[in-house]
Structures are given as structure tokens and as C-alpha cells.
Legacy VTK file of the C-alpha trace (Angstrom):
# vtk DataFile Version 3.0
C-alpha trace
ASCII
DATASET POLYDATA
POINTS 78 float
294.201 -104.175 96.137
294.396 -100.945 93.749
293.135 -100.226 90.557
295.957 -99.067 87.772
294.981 -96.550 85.813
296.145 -95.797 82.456
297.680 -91.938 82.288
297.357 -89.968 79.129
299.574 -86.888 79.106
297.673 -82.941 78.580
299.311 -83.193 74.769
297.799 -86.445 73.821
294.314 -85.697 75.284
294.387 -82.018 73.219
295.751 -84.773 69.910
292.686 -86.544 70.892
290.498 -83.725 70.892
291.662 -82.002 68.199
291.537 -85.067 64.956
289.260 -87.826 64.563
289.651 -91.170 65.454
290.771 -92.561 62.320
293.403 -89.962 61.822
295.028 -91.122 65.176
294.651 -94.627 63.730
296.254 -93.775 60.738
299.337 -92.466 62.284
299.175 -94.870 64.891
299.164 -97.744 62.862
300.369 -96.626 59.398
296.832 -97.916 57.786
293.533 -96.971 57.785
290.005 -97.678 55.852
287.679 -94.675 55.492
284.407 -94.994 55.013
281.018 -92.648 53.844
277.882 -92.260 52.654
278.526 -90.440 49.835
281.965 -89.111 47.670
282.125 -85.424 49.002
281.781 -86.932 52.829
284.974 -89.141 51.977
286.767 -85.828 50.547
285.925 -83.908 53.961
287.669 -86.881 55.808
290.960 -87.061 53.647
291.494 -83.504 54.383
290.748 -83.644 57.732
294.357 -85.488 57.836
297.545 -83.191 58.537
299.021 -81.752 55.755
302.760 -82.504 57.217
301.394 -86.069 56.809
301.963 -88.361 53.307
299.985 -90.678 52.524
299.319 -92.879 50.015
295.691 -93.620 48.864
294.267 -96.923 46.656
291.106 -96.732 44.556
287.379 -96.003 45.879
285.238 -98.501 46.306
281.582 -99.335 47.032
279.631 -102.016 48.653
276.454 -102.811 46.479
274.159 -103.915 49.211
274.909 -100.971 52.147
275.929 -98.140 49.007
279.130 -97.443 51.500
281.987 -95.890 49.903
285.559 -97.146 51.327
288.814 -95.714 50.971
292.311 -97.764 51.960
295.296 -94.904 53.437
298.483 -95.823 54.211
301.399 -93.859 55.725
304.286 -93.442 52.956
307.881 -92.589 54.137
308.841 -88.936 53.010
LINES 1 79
78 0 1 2 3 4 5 6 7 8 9 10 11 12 13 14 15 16 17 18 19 20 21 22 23 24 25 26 27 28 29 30 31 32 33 34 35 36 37 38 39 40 41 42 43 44 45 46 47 48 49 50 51 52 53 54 55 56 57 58 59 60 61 62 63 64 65 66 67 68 69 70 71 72 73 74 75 76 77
């Protein structure tokens, strides 16, 4: 018997390297939910996201107990 492995290409593994995991979920998937500590934190992670990219974004919110701020993106068609 022999293991499969999964291959990644030399571009996706410098993608990879390159944005954060949420970014690659957002254009993976077309949705993401970002979440911080605090406001600024959340505005460092929205432009970590490519500027050839649109996006819409829906209002912040926070969860009471944790103080976690949360942020809904989703891809928009150009």
C-alpha cells in the first residue's frame, strides 16, 4: 500500500506564505468573519486584503462577554 499525498504547486505555497489565512479563505470561499481585540487590529486585517480585490463589508460588532470585535466580508463581483 502507498500513501497519496496531496501536491501544492511553488505559486500556491509562495500565496500561502505571502497573505493570511483568512484572506485565502476569503477568496476561496467568497466569505469571511474577521475577528480582534480591539478596532485598529481589525483595520490592519482589512488592509492586509489585495487591493485588486472588492469586497463588501457589513457592520462591526462586539461580543459583550469575550469584548471581541467581528467583522462579516464578502467577495462582490466587479
Amino acid at each position: 500500500m502507498s500513501k497519496t499525498k496531496t501536491k501544492t504547486t511553488a505559486t500556491q505555497e509562495v500565496a500561502d506564505k505571502r497573505q493570511p489565512a483568512y484572506v485565502t479563505e476569503l477568496l476561496d470561499n467568497g466569505t469571511v468573519t474577521i475577528t480582534a481585540k480591539t478596532r485598529e487590529k481589525l483595520a490592519e486585517m482589512v488592509n492586509d486584503i489585495p487591493a485588486d480585490c472588492s469586497y463588501g463589508a457589513g457592520a462591526v460588532s462586539q461580543n459583550r462577554e469575550t469584548g471581541m470585535l467581528s467583522l462579516r466580508l464578502d467577495l462582490t463581483i466587479k
